[in-house]
C-alpha positions as CSV (number, residue, x, y, z in Angstrom):
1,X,85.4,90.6,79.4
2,X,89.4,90.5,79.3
3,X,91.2,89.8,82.3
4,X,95.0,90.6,83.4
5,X,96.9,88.0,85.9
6,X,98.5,91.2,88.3
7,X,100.4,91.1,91.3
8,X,99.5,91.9,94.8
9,X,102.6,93.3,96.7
10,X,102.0,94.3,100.4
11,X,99.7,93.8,103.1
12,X,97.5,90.3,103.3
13,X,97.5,89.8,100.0
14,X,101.6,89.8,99.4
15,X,102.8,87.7,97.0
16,X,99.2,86.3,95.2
17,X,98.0,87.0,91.8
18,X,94.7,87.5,91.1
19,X,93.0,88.1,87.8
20,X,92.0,91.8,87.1
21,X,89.1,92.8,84.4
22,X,91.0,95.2,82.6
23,X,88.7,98.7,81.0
24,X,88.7,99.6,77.1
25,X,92.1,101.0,77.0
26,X,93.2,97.7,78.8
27,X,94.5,98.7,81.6
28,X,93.2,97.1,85.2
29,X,91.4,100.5,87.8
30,X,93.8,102.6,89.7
31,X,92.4,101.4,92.9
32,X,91.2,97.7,94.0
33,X,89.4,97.0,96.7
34,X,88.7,93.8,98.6
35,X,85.7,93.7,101.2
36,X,87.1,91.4,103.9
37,X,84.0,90.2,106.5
38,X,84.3,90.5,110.0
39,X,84.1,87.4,112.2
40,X,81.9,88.7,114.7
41,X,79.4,89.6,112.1
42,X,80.7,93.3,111.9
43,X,81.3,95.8,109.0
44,X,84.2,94.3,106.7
45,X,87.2,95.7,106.7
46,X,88.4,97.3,103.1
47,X,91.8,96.6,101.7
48,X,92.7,99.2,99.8
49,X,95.1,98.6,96.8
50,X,97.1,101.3,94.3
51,X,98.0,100.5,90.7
52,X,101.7,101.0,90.2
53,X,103.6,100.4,86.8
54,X,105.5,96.7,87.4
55,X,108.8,98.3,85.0
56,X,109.1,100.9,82.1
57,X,110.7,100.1,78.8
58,X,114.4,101.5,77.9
59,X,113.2,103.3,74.4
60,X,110.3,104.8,75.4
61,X,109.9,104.5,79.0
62,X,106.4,102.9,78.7
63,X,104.7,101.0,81.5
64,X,105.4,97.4,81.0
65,X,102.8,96.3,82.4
66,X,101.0,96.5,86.0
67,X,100.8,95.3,89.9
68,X,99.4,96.7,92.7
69,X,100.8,98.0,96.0
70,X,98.9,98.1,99.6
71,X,97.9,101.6,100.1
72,X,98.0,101.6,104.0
73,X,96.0,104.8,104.2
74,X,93.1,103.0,103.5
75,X,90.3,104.3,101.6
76,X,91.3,108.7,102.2
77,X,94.6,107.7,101.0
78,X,93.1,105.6,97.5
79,X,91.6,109.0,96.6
80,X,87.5,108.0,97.0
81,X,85.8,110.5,94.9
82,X,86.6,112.4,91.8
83,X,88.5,115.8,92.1
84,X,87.8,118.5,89.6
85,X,89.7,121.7,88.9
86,X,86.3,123.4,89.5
87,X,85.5,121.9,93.4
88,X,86.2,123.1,96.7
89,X,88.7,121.8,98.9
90,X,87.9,118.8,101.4
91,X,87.1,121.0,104.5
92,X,88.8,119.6,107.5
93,X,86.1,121.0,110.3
94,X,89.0,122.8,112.5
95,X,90.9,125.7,112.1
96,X,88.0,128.2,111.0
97,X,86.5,130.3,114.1
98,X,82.5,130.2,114.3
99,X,81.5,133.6,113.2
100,X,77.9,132.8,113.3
101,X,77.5,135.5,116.1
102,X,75.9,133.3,118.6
């Protein structure tokens, strides 16, 4: 597997680089995320990171390369499942009156 040293850039991990496994087209995932344990034995908290391009080349205006950005959403923010053209709307719960008739 082929690796990419990237930048961190907010959050707790500001200013470290960590190496990235990069996919076929050799670019690192749009999202990182780093299980951090609890220390009262807890669920871990998720640090959610967002691929942004580190500079763009004067020609052609290709990425240069990459580093990632705190997303301080969290995980709703990082965009968690896939979205198709063909799915329904995320449904928020409020807003639509029961009409079951009850």
């Amino acid at each position: 597997m082929k690796s990419e040293d990237t930048p961190f850039e907010g959050g707790p991990m500001d200013g470290r680089v960590l190496p990235v496994l990069v996919g076929p087209t050799g670019n690192p995932p749009k999202t990182y995320r780093i299980p951090v344990p609890d220390a009262a034995g807890g669920p871990p908290t998720v640090l959610v990171y967002r691929r942004v391009p580190r500079g763009h080349s004067k020609r052609l205006g290709l990425p240069k390369g990459w580093k990632y950005e705190f997303a301080s959403e969290g995980e709703r923010g990082a965009g968690g499942r896939l979205r198709w053209p063909w799915s329904k709307p995320e449904s928020r719960g409020a807003g639509k009156p029961d009409t079951t008739g009850g």
